[in-house]
C-alpha positions in Angstrom: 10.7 16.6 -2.5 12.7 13.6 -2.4 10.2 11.7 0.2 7.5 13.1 -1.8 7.7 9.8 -4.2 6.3 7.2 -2.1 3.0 8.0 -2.4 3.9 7.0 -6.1 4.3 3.9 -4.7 2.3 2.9 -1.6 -1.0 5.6 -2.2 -2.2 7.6 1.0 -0.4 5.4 3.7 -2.6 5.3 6.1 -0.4 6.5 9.2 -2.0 6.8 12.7 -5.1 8.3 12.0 -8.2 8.0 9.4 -8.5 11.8 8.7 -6.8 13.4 5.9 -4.6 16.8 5.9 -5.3 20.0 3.4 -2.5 21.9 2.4 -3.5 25.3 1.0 -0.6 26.6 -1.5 2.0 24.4 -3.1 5.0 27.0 -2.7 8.4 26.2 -1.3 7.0 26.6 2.3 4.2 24.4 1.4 6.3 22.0 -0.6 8.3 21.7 3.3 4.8 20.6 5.1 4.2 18.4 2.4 7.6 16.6 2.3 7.1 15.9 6.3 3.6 14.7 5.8 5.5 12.4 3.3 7.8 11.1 5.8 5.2 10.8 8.6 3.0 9.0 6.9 0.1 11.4 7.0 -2.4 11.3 4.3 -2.8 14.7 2.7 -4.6 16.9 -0.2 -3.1 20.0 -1.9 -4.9 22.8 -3.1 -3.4 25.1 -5.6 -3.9 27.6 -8.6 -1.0 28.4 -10.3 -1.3 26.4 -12.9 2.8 26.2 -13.1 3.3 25.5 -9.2 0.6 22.6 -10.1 2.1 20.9 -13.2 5.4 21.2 -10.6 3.5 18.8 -8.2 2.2 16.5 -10.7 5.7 15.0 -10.9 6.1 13.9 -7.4 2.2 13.3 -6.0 -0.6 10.8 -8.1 -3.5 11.8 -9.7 -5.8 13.1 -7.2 -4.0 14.3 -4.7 -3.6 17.7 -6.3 -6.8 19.8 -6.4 -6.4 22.9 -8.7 -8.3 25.8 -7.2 -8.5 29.0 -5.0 -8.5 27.8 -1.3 -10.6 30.5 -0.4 -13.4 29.3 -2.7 -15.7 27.3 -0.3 -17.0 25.0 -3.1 -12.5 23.8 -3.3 -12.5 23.6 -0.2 -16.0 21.4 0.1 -14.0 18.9 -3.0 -11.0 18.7 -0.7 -12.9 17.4 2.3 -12.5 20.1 4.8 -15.4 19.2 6.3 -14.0 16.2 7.7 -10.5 16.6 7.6 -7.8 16.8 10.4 -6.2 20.1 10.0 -5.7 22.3 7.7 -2.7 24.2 6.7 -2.4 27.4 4.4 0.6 29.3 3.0 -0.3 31.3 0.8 1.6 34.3 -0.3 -0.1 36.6 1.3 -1.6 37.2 5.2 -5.1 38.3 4.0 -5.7 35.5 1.7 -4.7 33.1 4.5 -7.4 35.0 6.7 -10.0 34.3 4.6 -9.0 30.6 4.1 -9.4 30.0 7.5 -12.7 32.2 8.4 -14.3 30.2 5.3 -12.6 26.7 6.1 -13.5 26.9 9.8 -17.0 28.5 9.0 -17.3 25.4 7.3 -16.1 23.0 9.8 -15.6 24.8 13.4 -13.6 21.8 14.9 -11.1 22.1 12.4 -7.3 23.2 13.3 -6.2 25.2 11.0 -2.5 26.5 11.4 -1.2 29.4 9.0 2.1 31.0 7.8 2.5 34.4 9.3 4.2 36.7 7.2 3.5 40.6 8.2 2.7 40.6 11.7 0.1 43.3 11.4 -2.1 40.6 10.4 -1.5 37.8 13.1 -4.1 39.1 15.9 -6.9 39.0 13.1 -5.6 35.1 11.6 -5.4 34.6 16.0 -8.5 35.7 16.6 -10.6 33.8 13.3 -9.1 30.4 14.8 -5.6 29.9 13.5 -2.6 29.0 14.9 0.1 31.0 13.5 3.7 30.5 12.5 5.9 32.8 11.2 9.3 31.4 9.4 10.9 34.4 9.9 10.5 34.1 14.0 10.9 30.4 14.2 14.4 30.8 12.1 15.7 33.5 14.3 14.9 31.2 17.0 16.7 28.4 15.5 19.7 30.6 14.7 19.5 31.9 18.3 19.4 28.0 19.3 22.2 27.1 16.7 24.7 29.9 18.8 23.8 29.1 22.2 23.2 25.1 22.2 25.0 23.8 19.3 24.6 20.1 20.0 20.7 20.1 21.0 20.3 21.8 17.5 22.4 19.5 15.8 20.2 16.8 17.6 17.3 17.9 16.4 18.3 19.0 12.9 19.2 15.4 12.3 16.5 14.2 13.8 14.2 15.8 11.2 16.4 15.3 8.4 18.1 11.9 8.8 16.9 9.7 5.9 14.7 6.6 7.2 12.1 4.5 6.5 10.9 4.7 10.2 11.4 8.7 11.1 12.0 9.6 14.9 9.8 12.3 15.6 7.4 14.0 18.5 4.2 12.8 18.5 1.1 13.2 20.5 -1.8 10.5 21.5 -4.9 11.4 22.9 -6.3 9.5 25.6 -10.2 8.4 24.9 -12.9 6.4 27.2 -13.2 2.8 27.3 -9.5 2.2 26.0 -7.2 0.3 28.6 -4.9 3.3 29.7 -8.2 5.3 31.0 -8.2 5.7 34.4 -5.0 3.9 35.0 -1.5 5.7 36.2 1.2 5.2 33.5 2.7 3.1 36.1 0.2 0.6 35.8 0.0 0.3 32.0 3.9 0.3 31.4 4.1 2.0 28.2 8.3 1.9 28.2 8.4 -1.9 28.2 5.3 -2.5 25.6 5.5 0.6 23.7 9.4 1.0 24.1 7.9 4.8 24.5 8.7 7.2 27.2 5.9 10.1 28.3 7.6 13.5 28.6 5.1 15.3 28.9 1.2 15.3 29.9 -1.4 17.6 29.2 -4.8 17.1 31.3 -7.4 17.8 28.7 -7.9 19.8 25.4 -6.4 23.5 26.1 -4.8 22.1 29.3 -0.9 23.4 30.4 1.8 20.3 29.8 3.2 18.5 32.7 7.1 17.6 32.3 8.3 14.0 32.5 5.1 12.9 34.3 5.8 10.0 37.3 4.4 6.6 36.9 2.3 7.7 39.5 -0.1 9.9 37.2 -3.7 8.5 36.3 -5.0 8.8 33.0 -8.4 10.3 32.3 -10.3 11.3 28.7 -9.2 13.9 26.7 -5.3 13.7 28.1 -2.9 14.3 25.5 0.7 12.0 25.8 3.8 13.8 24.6 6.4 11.2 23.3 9.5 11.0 20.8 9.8 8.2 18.8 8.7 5.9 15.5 5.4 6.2 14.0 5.0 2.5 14.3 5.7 3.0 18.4 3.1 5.6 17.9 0.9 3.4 16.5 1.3 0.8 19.2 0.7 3.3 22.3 -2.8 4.8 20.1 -3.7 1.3 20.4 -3.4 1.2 24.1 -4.1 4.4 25.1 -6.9 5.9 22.3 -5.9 8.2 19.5 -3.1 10.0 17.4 -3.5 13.9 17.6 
């Protein structure tokens, strides 16, 4: 929790976008999506219950930024601003709960993109098919392990890259492209993101749901609702939103 503090500091930084995050369960998985929403700069809300797990948080987040309460309870959800917020995430112990957090959360706001821990996998077609994206820790680390054995520096690029201490994080983000903002219509050629942005595109995806192109060619026109894939600073990030539309 050691990014956790700045919010002591600086409040809800505003990062690249207006809306908010809600984090449903302040556990140790939770306690991880917080600590990178710290470091990204993403404003965010936590809902929890345990009254322990709670008093926990109150040492690293400010007043207000911990709601005590059952995510499931629509009335929580309604005080945590679901209704106009971002995402939502929920990791709570169990798979069922997390089902009903996202039928009642996206019941509540059915543009919402809710992602949820995965834990017994007799459960992920039902969280699937109410709306959620799932992720199971238990697949991702065997992934990571498989990774770790078979390309050892790619991992160790990455695991530093998500763990090195700095003010100004490297990470991959995503813009969305939106009309009447000078990169629509125009190839990425034309708008010269590298030398103003100091970004690269490596990948492209035409429109919401649409399959990523790979290290797209300067050649490539722009349209609404295209999603940019890039690595770098959120303040690079920030720069290519302004030229192109909108963080994810």
């Amino acid at each position: 929790m050691k990014h956790i503090g700045h919010y002591r500091r600086e409040g809800w930084a505003e990062g690249g976008s207006s809306d908010h995050f809600v984090l449903c369960g302040g556990g140790t998985t939770g306690r991880m999506v917080m600590e990178e929403m710290a470091i990204t700069r993403r404003k965010f809300i936590v809902i929890e219950k345990d009254e322990d797990v709670a008093g926990h948080l109150d040492a690293f987040l400010p007043s207000g930024m911990i709601l005590r309460g059952d995510a499931a309870d629509e009335e929580v959800l309604e005080r945590a601003g679901v209704k106009r917020a971002q995402a939502l995430v929920t990791t709570l112990a169990e798979d069922k709960m997390n089902l009903v957090v996202t039928v009642t959360a996206l019941q509540m706001n059915p543009s919402l993109r809710v992602v949820s821990r995965g834990t017994n996998e007799a459960w992920w077609d039902r969280l699937r098919k109410a709306g959620a994206i799932v992720v199971s820790p238990s697949h991702i680390g065997g992934k990571r392990l498989a990774t770790g054995m078979i390309h050892p520096d790619a991992t160790v690029f990455m695991n530093e890259m998500l763990s090195a201490p700095s003010d100004r994080p490297i990470r991959i983000e995503a813009v969305v492209v939106e009309p009447g903002k000078e990169a629509d219509g125009k190839t990425l050629g034309e708008i010269d993101l590298f030398r103003r942005t100091g970004l690269s595109v490596i990948a492209l995806a035409s429109g919401p749901g649409g399959t990523f192109t790979y290290i797209p060619g300067n050649q490539t026109r722009l349209k609404t609702g295209d999603r940019l894939v890039v690595i770098g600073d959120w303040e690079a990030v920030d720069r290519l939103a302004a030229i192109v539309g909108r963080w994810e």
